[in-house]
ROMI-667105 format. One record per residue (C-alpha): residue number from 1; y, x, z. Coordinates in steps of 0.5 Angstrom, whole numbers, plus 500, padded with zeros to 3 digits. Layout:
{NUM; {Y; X; Z}} ...
END
This chain:
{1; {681; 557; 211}} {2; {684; 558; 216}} {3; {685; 567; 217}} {4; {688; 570; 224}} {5; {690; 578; 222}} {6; {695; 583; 224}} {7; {699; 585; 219}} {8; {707; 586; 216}} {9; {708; 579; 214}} {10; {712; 581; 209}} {11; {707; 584; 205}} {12; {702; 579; 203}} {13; {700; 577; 197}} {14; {701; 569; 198}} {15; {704; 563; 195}} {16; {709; 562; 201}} {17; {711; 567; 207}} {18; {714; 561; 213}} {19; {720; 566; 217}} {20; {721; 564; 223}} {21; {728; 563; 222}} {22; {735; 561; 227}} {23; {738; 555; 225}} {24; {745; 560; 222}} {25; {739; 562; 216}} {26; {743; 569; 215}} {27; {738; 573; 218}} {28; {736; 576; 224}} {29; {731; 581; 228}} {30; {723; 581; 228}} {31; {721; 576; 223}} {32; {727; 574; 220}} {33; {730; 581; 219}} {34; {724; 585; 217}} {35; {723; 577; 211}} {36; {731; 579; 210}} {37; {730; 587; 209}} {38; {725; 586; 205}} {39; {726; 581; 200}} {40; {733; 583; 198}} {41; {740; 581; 198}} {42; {738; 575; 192}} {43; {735; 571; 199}} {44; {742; 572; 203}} {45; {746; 569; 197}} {46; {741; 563; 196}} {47; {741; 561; 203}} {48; {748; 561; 204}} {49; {748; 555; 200}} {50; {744; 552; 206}} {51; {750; 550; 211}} {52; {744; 552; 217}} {53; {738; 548; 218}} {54; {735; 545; 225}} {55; {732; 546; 230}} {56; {724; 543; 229}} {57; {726; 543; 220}} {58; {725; 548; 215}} {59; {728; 550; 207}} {60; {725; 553; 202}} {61; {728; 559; 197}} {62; {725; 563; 192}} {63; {721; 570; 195}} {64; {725; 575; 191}} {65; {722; 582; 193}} {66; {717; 579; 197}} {67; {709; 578; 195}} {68; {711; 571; 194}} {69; {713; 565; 190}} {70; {717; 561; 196}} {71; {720; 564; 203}} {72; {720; 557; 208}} {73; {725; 559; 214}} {74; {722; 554; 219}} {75; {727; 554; 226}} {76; {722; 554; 232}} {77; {726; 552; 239}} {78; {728; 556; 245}} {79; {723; 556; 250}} {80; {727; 554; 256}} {81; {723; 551; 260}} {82; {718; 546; 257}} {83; {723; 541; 259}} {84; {728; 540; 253}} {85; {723; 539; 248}} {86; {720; 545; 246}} {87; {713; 543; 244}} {88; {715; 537; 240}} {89; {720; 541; 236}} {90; {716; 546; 235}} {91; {711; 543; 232}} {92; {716; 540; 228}} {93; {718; 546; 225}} {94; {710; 548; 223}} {95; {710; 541; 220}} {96; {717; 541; 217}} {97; {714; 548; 214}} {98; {708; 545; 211}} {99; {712; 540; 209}} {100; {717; 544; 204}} {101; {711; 548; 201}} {102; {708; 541; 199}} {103; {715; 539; 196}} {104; {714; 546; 192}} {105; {708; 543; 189}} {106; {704; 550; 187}} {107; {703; 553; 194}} {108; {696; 554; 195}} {109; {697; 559; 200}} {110; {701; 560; 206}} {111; {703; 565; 211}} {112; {705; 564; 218}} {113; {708; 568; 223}} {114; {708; 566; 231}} {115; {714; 562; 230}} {116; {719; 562; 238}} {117; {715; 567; 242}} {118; {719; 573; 240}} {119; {726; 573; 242}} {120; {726; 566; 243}} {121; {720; 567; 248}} {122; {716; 561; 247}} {123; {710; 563; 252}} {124; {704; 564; 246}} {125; {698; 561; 250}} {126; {701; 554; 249}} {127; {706; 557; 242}} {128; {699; 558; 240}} {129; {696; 551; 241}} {130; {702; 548; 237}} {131; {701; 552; 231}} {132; {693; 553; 230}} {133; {692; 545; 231}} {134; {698; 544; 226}} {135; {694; 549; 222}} {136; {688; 545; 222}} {137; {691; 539; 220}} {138; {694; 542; 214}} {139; {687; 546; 213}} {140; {684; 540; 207}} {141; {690; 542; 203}} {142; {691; 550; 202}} {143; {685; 555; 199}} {144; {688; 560; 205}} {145; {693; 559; 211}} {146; {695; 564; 215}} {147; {697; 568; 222}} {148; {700; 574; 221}} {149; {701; 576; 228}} {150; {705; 583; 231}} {151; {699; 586; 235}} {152; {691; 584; 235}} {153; {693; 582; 243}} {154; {696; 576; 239}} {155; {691; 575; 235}} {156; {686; 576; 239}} {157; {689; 570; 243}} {158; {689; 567; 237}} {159; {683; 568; 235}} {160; {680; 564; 242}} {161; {685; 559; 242}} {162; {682; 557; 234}} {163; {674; 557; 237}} {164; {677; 553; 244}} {165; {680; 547; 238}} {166; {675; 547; 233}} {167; {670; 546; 239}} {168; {674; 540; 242}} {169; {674; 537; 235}} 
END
C-alpha cells in the first residue's frame, strides 16, 4: 500500500523514515535539518562514523528521538539539467533506500520524502515519476510505504501522478 500524505516526516510512526540527505551526511536544511533537530545529537555521532556517502546510495543508522527504529540517509542527485545523469542516479538513491531497510530485515513500514526537488531542484513531475514507480516495485514487500510531502500542491502531484502509473501497468 502505497499512502501519498502532507505531513512532518519526522513525526510518523513507521519502521523507517529516508532522509533526503547530502553525500557530507552532517545535516543540512529541509528534510535533513529538520531529521537531524529532531532526532537528537546520537544520529550526528553515528554518522560521523560514515566517511559521506554517494550520490544515487544510501546508509542506515539508528532512529534516536524519532517514531522509528532506522533513519536511512539516501542522497538524490543535483538537477543539473537532466543531461548528467540524474534520472538514473535518483532512481538509484530510492532503490539503494530500499535496499538498506531490507538489510534491516524488520522494516515493514517506510517513509519517503520527495528526495532532490528542494534545494537540489529536481523538477517534481519528473522527481515524482522515479519515486512512485520505485515505490511500486518495492510495494509486495512493505505493509506500508510512504510519501511524506511539504504541501498538499506536491501531494496532489502525487496522488495523480500514482493514478497515471497504476493506469500504465
Amino acid at each position: 500500500m502505497i499512502d501519498i500524505i502532507t505531513g512532518d516526516i519526522t513525526k510518523l510512526e513507521v519502521d523507517a523514515v529516508v532522509n533526503a540527505a547530502n553525500s557530507g551526511l552532517r545535516g543540512g536544511g529541509g528534510v535533513d535539518g529538520a531529521i537531524h533537530r529532531a532526532s537528537g545529537p546520537g544520529l550526528l555521532a553515528e554518522l560521523m562514523k560514515f566517511p559521506g556517502c554517494e550520490t544515487g546510495d544510501a546508509v542506515r543508522t539508528g532512529g534516536y528521538n524519532l517514531r522509528t527504529k532506522y533513519v536511512i540517509h539516501a542522497v538524490g542527485p543535483i538537477w543539473e539539467g537532466g543531461g548528467s545523469s540524474e534520472p538514473e542516479l535518483l532512481g538509484r538513491a530510492y532503490e539503494s533506500a530500499f535496499a538498506r531497510a531490507s538489510e534491516a530485515g524488520d522494516v515493514r513500514s517506510i517513509a519517503f520524502p520527495a528526495i532532490s526537488t528542494g534545494i537540489y531542484a529536481y523538477p517534481k513531475r519528473e522527481a515524482a515519476r522515479i519515486a512512485l514507480a520505485t515505490m511500486m516495485d518495492h510495494e509486495p514487500e512493505y505493509d506500508r510505504i510512504v510519501a511524506c510531502l511539504f504541501n498538499e500542491a506536491d501531494a496532489a502531484l502525487y496522488r495523480k501522478t500514482l493514478d497515471e502509473l497504476r493506469r500504465q501497468s
